[in-house]
C-alpha positions as CSV (number, residue, x, y, z in Angstrom):
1,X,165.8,109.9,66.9
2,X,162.4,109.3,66.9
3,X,158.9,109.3,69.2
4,X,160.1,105.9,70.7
5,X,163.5,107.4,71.4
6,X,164.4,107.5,75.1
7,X,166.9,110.6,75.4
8,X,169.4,111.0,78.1
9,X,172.4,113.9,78.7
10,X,175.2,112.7,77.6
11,X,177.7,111.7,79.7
12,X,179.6,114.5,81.7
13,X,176.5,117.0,80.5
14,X,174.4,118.4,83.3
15,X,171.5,120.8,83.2
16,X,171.9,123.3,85.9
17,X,170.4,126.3,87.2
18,X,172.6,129.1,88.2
19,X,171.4,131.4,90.5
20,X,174.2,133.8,90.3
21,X,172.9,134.7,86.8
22,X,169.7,133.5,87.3
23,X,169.2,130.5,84.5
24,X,169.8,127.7,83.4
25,X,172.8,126.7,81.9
26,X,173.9,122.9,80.3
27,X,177.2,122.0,81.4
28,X,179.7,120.6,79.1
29,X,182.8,119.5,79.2
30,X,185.0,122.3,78.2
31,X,181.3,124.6,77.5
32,X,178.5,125.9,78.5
33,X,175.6,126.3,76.7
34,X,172.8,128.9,77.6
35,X,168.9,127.3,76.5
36,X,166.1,129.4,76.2
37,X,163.0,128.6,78.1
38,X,161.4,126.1,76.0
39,X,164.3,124.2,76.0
40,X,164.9,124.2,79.6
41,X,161.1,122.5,79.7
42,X,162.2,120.3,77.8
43,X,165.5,119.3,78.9
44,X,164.1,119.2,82.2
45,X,162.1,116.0,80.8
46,X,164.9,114.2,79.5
47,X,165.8,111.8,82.0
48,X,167.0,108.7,80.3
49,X,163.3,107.0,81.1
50,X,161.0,109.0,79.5
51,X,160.5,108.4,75.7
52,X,160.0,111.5,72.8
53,X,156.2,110.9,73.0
54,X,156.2,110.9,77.1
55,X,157.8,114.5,77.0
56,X,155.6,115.7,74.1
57,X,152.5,114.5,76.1
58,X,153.3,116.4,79.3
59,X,154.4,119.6,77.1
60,X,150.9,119.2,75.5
61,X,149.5,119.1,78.7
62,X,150.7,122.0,80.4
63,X,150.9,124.3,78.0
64,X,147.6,123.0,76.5
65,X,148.8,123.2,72.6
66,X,148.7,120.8,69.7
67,X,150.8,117.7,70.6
68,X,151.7,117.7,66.8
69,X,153.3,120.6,66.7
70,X,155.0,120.1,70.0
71,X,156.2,117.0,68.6
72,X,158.1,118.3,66.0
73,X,159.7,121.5,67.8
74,X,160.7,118.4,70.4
75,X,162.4,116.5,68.1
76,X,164.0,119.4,65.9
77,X,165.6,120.4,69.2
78,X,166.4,116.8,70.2
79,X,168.1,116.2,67.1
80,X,170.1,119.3,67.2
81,X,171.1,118.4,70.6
82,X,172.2,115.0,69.7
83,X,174.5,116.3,66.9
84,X,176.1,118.7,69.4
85,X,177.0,115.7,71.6
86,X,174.5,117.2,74.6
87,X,172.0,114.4,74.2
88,X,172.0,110.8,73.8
89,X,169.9,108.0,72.8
């Protein structure tokens, strides 16, 4: 994965929020996995039509910080997403 990379969920993964608990989980097939907050922003992004460098841009944005460094805490997560079979590419 990399900046030109346009992520998706994978199939049968779905970000929801669930108000009985009151967060956001990412449903799995057979799991569900419980992201913190700035991976909830970011997950929220991942569309399957916005590249790497489209979600860095808008984190940069709103939280007015250093693309760079958003950039690679992006694609760290990303990455470990991918190899956990919750994101695709």
């Amino acid at each position: 994965m990399d900046e030109t990379s346009i992520p998706r969920l994978a199939t049968g993964v779905r970000l929801r929020h669930d108000a009985a608990r009151g967060r956001w989980v990412v449903l799995a097939p057979e799991r569900v996995v419980v992201p913190d907050e700035t991976a909830v922003d970011v997950l929220r992004r991942v569309d399957g039509a916005a590249s790497v460098t489209a979600i860095v841009d808008a984190l940069a944005g709103e939280y007015d910080a250093p693309a760079e460094q958003i950039r690679r805490d992006v694609l760290e997560l990303l990455v470990d997403l991918e190899q956990r079979g919750l994101i695709a590419v």
